[in-house]
Residue frames relative to the residue before (quaternion, step in Angstrom):
aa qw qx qy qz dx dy dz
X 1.0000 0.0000 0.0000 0.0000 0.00 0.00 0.00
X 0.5512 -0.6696 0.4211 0.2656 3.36 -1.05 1.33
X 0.5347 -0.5897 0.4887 0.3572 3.94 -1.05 0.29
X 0.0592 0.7791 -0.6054 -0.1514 3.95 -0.32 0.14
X 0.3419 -0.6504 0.6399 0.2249 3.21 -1.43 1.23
X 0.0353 0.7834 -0.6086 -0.1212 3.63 -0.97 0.02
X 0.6020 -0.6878 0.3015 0.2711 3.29 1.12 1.23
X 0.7457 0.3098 -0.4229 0.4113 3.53 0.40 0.52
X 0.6014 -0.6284 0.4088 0.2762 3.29 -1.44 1.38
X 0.5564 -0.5834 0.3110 0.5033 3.67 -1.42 0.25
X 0.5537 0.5756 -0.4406 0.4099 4.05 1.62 -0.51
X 0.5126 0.6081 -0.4225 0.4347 3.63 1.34 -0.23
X 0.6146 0.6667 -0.0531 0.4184 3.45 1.06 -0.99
X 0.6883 0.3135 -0.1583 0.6347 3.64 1.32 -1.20
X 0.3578 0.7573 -0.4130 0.3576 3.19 1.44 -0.33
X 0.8014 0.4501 -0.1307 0.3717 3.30 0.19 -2.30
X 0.8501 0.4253 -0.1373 0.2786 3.27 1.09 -1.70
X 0.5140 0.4501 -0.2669 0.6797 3.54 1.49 0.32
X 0.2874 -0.6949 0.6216 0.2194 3.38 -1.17 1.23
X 0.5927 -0.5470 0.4826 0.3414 3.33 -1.41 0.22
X 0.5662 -0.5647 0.3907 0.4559 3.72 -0.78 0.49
X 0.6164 -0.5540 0.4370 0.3496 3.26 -1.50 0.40
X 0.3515 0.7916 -0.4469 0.2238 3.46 -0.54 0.72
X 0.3052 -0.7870 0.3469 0.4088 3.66 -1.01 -0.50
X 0.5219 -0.7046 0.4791 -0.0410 3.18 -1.35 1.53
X 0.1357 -0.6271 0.7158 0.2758 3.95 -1.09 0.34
X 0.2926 -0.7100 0.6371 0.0667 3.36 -1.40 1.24
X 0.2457 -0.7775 0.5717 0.0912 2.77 -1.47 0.29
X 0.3843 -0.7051 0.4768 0.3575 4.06 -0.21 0.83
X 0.1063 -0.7856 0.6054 0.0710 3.97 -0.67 0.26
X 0.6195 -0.6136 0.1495 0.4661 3.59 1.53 -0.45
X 0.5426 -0.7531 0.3466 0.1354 2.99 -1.03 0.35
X 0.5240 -0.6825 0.3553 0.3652 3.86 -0.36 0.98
X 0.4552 -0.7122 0.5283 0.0804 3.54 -0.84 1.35
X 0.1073 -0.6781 0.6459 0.3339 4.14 -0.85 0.02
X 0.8737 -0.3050 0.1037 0.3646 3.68 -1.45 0.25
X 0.8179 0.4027 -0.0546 0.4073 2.97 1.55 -0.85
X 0.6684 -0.6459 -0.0260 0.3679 2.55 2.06 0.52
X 0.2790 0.8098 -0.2961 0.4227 2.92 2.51 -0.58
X 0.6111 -0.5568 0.5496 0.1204 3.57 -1.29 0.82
X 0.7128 0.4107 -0.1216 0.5554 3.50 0.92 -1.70
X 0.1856 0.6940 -0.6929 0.0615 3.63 -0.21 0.82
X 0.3723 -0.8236 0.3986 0.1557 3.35 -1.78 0.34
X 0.6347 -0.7075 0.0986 0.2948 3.49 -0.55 0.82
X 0.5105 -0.7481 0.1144 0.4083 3.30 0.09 0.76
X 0.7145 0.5093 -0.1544 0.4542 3.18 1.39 -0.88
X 0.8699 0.3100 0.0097 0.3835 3.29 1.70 -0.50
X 0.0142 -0.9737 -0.0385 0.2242 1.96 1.97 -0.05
X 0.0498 -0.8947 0.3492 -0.2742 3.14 1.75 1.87
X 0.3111 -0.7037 0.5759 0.2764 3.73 -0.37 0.69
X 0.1643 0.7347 -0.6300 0.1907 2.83 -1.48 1.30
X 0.3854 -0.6317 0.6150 0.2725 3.64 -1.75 0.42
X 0.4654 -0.7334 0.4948 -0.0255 3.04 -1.49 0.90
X 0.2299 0.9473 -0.2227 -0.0123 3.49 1.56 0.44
X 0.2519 -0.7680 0.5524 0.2040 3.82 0.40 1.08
X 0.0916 0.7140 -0.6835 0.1211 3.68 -1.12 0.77
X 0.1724 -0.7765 0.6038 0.0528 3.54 -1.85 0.58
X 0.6675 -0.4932 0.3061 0.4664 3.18 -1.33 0.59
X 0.2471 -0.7242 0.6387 0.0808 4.18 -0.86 0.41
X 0.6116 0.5101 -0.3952 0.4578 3.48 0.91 -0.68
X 0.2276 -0.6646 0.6617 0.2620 3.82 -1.32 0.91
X 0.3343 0.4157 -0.7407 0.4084 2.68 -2.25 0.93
X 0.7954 -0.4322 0.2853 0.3149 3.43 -1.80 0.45
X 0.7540 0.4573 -0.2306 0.4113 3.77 1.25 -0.16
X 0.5914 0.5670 -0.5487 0.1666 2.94 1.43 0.00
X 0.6326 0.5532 -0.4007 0.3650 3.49 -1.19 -0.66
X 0.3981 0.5915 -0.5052 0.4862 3.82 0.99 0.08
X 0.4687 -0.5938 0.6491 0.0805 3.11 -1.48 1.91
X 0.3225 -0.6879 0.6432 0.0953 3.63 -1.49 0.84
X 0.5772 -0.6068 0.4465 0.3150 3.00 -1.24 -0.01
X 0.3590 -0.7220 0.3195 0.4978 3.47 -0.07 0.89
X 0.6908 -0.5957 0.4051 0.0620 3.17 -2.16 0.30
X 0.1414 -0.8850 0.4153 0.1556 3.35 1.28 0.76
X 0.0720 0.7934 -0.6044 -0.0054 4.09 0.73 0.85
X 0.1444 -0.8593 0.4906 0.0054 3.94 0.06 1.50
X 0.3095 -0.7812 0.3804 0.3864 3.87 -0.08 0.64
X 0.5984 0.4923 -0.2858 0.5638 3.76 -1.05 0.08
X 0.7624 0.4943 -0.0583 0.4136 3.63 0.82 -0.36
X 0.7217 -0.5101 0.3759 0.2787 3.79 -0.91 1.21
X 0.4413 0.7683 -0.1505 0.4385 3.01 1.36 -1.77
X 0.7858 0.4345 -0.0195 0.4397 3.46 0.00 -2.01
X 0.7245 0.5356 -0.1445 0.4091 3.25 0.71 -1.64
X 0.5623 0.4445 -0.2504 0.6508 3.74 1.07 -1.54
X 0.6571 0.3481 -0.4517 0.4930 4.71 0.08 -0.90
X 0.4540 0.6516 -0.4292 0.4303 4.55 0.88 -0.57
X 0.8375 0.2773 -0.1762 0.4366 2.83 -0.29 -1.83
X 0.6506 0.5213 -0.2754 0.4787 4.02 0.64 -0.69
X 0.8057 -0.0504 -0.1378 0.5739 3.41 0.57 0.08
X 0.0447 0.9022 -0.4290 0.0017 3.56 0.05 1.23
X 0.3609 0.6591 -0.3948 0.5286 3.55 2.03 -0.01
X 0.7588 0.2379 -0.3372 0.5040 4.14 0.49 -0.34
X 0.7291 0.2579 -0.3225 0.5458 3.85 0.77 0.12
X 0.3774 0.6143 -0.6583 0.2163 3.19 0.45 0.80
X 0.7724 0.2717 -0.3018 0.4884 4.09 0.37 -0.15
X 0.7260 -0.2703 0.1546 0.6132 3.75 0.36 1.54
X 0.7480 0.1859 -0.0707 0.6332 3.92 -1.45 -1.50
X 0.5430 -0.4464 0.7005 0.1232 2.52 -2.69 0.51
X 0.2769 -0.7626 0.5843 0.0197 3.25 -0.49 1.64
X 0.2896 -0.8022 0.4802 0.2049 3.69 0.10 1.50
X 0.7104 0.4820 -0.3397 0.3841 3.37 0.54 -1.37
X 0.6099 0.4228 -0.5191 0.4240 3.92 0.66 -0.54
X 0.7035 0.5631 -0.3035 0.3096 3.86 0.68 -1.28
X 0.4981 0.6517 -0.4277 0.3798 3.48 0.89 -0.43
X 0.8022 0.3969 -0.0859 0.4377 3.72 -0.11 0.61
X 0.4885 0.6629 -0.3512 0.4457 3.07 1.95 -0.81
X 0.2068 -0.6882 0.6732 0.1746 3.72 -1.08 0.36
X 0.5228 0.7035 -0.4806 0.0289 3.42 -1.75 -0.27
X 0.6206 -0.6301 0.2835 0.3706 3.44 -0.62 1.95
X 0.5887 -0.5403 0.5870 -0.1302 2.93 -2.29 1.54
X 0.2388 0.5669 -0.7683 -0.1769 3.46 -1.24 -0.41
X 0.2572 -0.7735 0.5782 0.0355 3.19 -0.94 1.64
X 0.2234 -0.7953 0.5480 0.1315 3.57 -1.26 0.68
X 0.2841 -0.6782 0.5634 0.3767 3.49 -0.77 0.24
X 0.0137 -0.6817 0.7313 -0.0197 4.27 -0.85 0.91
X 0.3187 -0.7535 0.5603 0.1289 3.30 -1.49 1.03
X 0.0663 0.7378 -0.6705 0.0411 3.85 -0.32 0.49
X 0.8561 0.0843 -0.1141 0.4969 3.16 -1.84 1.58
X 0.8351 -0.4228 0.2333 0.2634 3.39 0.55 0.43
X 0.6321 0.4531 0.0273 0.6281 3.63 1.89 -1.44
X 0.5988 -0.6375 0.4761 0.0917 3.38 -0.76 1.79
X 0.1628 0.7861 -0.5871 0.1043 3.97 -0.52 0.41
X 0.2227 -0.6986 0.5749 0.3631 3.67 -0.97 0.01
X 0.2016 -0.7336 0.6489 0.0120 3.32 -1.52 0.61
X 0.5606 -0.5733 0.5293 0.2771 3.93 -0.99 1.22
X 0.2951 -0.7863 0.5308 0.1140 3.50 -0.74 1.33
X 0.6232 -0.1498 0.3060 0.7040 2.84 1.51 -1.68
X 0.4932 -0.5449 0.6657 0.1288 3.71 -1.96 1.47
X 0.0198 -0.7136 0.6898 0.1206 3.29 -1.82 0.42
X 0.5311 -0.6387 0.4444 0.3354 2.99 -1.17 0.94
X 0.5494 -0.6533 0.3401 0.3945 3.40 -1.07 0.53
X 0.7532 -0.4345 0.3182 0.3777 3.57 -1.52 0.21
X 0.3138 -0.5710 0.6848 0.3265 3.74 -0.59 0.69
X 0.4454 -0.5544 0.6488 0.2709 3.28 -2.02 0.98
């Protein structure tokens, strides 16, 4: 059987598998899960509640940044939604979440560490709104 590079290093690797310590973090938006048809708003499976799906990473430098989050489950009708508003208010400022402006957007986290299936992970406790100038 052939070797297969898949282009990430082993510090890329300890990266993923070890959450980052509990703490607060500047995030960063990286995107956001799509349904089939490409729509942002996709719906939950079990509930079938409309909602965005927002993948983000650590932004802060130091040994954690670049550490993938758990996605963001920003549910409409919902705290959720309201706390992903106020925290990034430059892509909802004209009604919908304008993905393509948010992609890139940054702004600080308190990250948790939540265990699912057995395997440590970090998970968005809570968004802050950005700094008044």
């Amino acid at each position: 059987m052939p070797l297969v590079d898949d282009g990430m290093t082993m510090e890329e690797a300890e990266l993923l598998s070890t959450p980052a310590p509990k703490a607060k973090y500047e995030v960063e938006i990286t995107g956001f899960k799509t349904s089939e048809d490409g729509d942002p708003i996709v719906l939950a499976e079990k509930s079938g509640n409309k909602m965005l799906v927002v993948n983000m990473k650590i932004a802060t430098e130091g040994p954690q940044k670049g550490k993938p989050l758990k996605p963001y489950n920003a549910i409409f009708g919902t705290g959720f939604m309201a706390n992903f508003k106020r925290a990034f208010p430059a892509a909802c400022s004209s009604g919908p979440v304008d993905t393509d402006i948010a992609v890139g957007m940054r702004t600080f986290a308190d990250v948790k560490i939540t265990s699912y299936e057995g395997n440590d992970r970090n998970e968005i406790a809570k968004l802050y709104p950005p700094a008044k100038s």
